[in-house]
N, C-alpha and C positions, 0 to 999 in steps of 0.2 A: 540776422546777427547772431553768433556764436553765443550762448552764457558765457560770464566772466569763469564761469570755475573752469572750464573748456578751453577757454585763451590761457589762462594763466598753463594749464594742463602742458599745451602748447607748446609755452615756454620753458617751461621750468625742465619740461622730458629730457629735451638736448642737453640742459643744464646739467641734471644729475651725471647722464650720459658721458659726459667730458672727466666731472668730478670721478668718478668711477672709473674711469680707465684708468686714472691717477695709482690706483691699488689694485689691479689688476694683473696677475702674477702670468707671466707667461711664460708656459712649460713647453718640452718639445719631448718626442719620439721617433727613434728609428725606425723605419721601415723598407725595408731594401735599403737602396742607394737615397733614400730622399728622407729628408725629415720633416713630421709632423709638425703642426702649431697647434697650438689652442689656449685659453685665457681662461685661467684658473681664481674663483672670487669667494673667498670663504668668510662667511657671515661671520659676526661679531661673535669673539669665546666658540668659534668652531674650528674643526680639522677634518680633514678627509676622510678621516673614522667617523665620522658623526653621519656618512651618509653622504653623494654629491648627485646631483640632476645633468648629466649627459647629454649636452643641443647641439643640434644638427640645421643647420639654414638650409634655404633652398637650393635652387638651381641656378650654377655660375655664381654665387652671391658669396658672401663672407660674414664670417663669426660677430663683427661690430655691426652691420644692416642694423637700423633701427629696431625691426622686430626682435631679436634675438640681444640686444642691448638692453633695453627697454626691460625685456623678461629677467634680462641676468641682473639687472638693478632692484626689480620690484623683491624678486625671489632671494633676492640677498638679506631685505629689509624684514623678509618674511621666519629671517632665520636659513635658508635653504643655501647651502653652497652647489655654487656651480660650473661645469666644464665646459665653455661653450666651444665645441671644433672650429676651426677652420681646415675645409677640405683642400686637398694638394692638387687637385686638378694635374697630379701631374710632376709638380713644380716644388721644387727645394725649398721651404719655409717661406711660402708661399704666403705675398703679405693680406694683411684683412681688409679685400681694399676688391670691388667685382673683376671678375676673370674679364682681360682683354678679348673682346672679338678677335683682334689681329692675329692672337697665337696660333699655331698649327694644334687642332683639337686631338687628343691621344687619349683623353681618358675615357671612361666605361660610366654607366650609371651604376655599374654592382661594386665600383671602385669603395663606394663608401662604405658598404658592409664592410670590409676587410680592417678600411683604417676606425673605424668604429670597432672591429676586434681588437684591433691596437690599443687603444684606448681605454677599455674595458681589462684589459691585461694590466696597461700603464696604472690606473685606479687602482686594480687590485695586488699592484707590486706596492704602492701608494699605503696599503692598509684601509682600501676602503671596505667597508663592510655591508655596505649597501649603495645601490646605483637606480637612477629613474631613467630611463630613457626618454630624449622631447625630441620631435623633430617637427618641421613645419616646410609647407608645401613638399616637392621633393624630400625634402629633408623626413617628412613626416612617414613616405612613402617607403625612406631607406632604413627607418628604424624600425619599421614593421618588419621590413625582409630581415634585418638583422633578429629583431624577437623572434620569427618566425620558422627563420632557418640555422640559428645559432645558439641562441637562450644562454645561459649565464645563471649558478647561483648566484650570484651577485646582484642578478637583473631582478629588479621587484615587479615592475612598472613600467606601463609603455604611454606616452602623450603623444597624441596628435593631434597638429593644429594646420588644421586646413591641408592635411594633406592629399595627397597627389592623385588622382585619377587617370585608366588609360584607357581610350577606345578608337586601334587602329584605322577603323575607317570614320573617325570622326577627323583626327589626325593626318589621315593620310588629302582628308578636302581643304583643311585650314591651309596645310603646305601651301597645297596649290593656289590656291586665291592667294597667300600672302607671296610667295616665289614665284609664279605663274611657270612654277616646270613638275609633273607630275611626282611623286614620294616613289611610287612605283617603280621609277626607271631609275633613280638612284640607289635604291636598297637593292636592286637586281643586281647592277654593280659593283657595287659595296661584297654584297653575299655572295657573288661567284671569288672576289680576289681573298674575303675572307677564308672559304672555303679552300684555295689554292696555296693557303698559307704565308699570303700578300697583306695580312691584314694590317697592316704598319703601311701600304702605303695612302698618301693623302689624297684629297679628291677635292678639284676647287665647285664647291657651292654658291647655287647662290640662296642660302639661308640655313643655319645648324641652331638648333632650340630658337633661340631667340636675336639671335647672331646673323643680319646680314654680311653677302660674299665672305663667305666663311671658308677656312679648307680644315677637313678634319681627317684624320684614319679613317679606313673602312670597316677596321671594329670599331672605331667611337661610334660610327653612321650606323653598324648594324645594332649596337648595344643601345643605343638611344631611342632606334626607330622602330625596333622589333616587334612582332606578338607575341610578348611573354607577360601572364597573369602577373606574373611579380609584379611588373610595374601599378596595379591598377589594385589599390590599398584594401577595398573591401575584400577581395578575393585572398588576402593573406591571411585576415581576421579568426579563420576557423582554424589554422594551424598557431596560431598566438595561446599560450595557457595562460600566461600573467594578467592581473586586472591591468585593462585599457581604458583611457579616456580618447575620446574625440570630440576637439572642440570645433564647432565651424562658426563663421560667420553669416549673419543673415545677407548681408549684402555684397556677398563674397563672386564678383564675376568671373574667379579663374578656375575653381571649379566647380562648376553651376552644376555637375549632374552628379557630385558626391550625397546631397540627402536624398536625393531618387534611390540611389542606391544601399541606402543604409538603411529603407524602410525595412528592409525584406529581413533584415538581417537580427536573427534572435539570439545573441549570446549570452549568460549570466554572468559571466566575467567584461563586457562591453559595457561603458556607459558614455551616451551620448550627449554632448551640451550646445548649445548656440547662444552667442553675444549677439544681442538683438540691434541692428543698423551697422556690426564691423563688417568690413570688407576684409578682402585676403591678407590685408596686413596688419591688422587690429592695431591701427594709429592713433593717437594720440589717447586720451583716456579709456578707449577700449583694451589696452593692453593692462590696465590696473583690474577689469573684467575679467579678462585673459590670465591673469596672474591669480585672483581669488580662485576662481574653479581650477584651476592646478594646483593650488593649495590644499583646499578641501579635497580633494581628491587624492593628495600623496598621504594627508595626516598624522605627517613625522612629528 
């Protein structure tokens, strides 16, 4: 049986959750032809000059997901104002609500660096004067490539929460046991139409990230499936200068081989934390865990 303080936790999370969207400001930006969202939550006696925290959800998912709720509610209580994205996948104001399997897949995983520049721009047209980057799972993975490859006065801080890990041929065996048709012989065709300058067209799957009978682009297929170190968040860590956190979970089964790979790794600007029993999604009172060490660690 759960403690009461656990149940009540429980309860009360979605509770806030709902109340909170009630004052939840939502701002948009141009970008090409399509417009940005995101849900703007500025703590009591604050404004955008006081500083805002920058989140990024994961993979196919949306700005409201519980994790990224959850954080924008505690972090608000904490004094912190927040920007949480939601990514465009693509799609015209594109609601907070997970990407349909059914759509025809066009987007890029490098998609979110660009509109995370957007955003960072938007903030700083804003009069922000300082910005923290979070991002969590993928989400964690695309704000490293953004610290890493873009940086920002503006950018203090980078969080990452459980993010992303890549290792091609760990990936290329899951495909197959989970779609029973090899990764290989679709990225081949993928990367010859890409290469031909076909990369718009679609290709019916049977499985894209997490998406059974999927059809996607053949640069969504190559950008997603590729061997490129970006994807794979330890490997960015040496070109990042800003002080980083990275939070993981102890019972975290989506990316089991991210603290194997963080042993090696010695930076004086890196600090490493773990919520002891959260999983990848630090639910229910592990996200008030999640919320302290992101605290302590911004210091505003």
């Amino acid at each position: 049986m759960k403690p009461l303080s656990r149940l009540a936790g429980i309860v009360l999370l979605p509770l806030l959750a709902a109340f909170s969207n009630l004052h939840a400001e939502e701002v948009t930006v141009k970008q090409g032809d399509i417009n940005l969202r995101a849900d703007l939550e500025l703590a009591s006696g604050k404004t955008v000059k006081d500083g805002v925290i920058l989140m990024l959800h994961g993979t196919l998912a949306n700005n409201k997901m519980e994790i990224m709720q959850s954080l924008a509610d505690l972090l608000k209580e904490k004094g912190y104002n927040t920007l949480s994205v939601n990514l465009s996948f693509g799609i015209d104001k594109r609601p907070s609500e997970m990407l349909d399997c059914a759509v025809e897949h066009k987007h890029k995983h490098e998609d979110a660096v660009t509109e995370l520049d957007a955003w960072m721009n938007w903030l700083k047209g804003q009069g922000a004067t300082k910005v923290v980057l979070l991002g969590h799972s993928r989400g964690g993975n695309q704000v490293a490539w953004y610290a890493a490859e873009k940086d920002s006065g503006l950018l203090e801080k980078v969080v990452m929460v459980a993010p992303a890990t890549a290792d091609p041929d760990k990936a290329s065996q899951e495909y197959a046991e989970r779609y029973k048709k090899p990764l290989t012989e679709i990225m081949a065709e993928a990367s010859r139409l890409v290469e031909d300058g076909k990369g718009d067209i679609p290709l019916e799957l049977p499985g894209f990230l997490h998406c059974e009978n999927a059809k996607a682009s053949a640069a969504s297929i190559v950008s997603y499936y590729n061997n490129d170190e970006h994807k794979n968040t330890p490997s960015l860590l040496p070109k990042i200068h800003k002080p980083m956190l990275i939070v993981m979970g102890s019972a975290d089964e989506v990316v089991t081989d991210l603290p194997t790979q963080l042993q090696g790794v010695k930076q004086a600007n890196l600090t490493v934390e773990t919520v002891d029993g959260a999983d990848h999604f630090f639910r229910d009172l592990y996200a008030d865990e999640l919320a302290d060490k992101v605290e302590a660690f911004i210091g505003w």
